[in-house]
N, C-alpha and C positions, 0 to 999 in steps of 0.2 A: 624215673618219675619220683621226685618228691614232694614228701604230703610232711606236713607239720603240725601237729599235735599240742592240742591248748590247756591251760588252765590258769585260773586265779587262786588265790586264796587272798584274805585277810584274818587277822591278829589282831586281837582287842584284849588292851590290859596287860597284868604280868604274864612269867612262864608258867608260875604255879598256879595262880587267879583268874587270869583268862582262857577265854574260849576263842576259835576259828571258824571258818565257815571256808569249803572249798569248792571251787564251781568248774565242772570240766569241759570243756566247749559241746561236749556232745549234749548238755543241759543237766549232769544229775550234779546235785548237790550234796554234800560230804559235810556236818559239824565235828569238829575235833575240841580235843583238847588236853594236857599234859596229864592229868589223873587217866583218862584214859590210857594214854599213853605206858604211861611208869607204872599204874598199877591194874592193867587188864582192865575192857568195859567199858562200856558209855556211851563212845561215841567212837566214829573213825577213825586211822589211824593214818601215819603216811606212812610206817609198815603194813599195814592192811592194801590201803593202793599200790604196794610195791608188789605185795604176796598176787592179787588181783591182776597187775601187769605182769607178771612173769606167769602165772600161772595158764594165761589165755596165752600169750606168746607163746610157749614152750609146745603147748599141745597141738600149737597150728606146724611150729616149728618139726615137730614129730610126726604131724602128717606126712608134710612136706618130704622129711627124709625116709620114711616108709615109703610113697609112693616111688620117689627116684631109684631106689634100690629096686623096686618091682614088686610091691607089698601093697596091698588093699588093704585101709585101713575101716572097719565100720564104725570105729565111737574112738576117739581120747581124751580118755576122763586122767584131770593134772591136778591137783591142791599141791600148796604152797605154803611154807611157813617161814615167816620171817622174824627173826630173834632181837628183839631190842634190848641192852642192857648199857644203861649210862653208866654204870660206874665201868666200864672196858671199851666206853667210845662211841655206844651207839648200837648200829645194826652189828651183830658177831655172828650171826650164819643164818644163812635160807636151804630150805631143803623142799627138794621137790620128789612127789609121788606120783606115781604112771601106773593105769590100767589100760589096757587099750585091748579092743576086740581087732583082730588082723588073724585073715587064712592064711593055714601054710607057713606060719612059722618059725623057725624054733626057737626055745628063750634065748641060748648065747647069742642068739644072730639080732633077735627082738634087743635084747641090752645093749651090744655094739651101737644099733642105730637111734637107740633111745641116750649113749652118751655122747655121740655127736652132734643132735639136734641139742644139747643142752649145750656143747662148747659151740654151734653154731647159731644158737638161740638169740635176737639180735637184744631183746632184754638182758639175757646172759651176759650178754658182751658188755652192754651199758652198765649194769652194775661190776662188773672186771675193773673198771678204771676209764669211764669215758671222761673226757676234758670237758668242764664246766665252762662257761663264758658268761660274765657278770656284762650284760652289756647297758644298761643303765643302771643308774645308782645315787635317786636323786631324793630331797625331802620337798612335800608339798605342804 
């Protein structure tokens, strides 16, 4: 089963002068804007949405692989941090942090299945190098 996942945004103005507004089909709405951006603050980020999307993914992703192993998991608590620096291209590293309440077992075996679920993590994967598809690209 596939499900597809929405959103808009618009851009008003310059990079440096204007502001955005982002809308994600589930209804919440996002304003951004490049000061926030470049210099911490303001408003949202589409690093912030990225740290947001991986960080829910990853912890579901960790359940997942706790439970398959034979591990109850009771809580996975994930923050995310994702590094924006233009002068080196953009995003330059995300790092994720894991707490998780699970009986029974021991850290080496808790960190094996917590860096699986992150190379198996389907955010993970997408930010790895997923192919883009520009499929309109029109002026109105």
């Amino acid at each position: 089963m596939a499900v597809t996942s929405k959103a808009n945004a618009v851009w008003n103005g310059s990079l440096t002068e204007g502001s955005g507004q982002a809308k994600l089909s589930s209804g919440s709405e996002h304003s951004f804007t490049w000061k926030a951006r470049a210099e911490e603050g303001g408003s949202t980020t589409p690093e912030e949405l990225i740290a947001g999307a991986h960080s829910a993914c990853y912890s579901m992703a960790l359940s997942n692989e706790l439970h398959d192993a034979g591990f109850k998991s009771e809580q996975v608590a994930v923050s995310a941090e994702v590094d924006f620096d233009i002068s080196k291209g953009g995003i330059t590293e995300i790092r994720l942090s894991v707490e998780a309440k699970v009986a029974d077992i021991e850290q080496a075996k808790f960190e094996e299945i917590a860096n699986a679920a992150k190379e198996g993590c389907p955010v993970s994967k997408a930010l790895a190098g997923t192919e883009i598809v520009l499929t309109s690209a029109k002026l109105v």
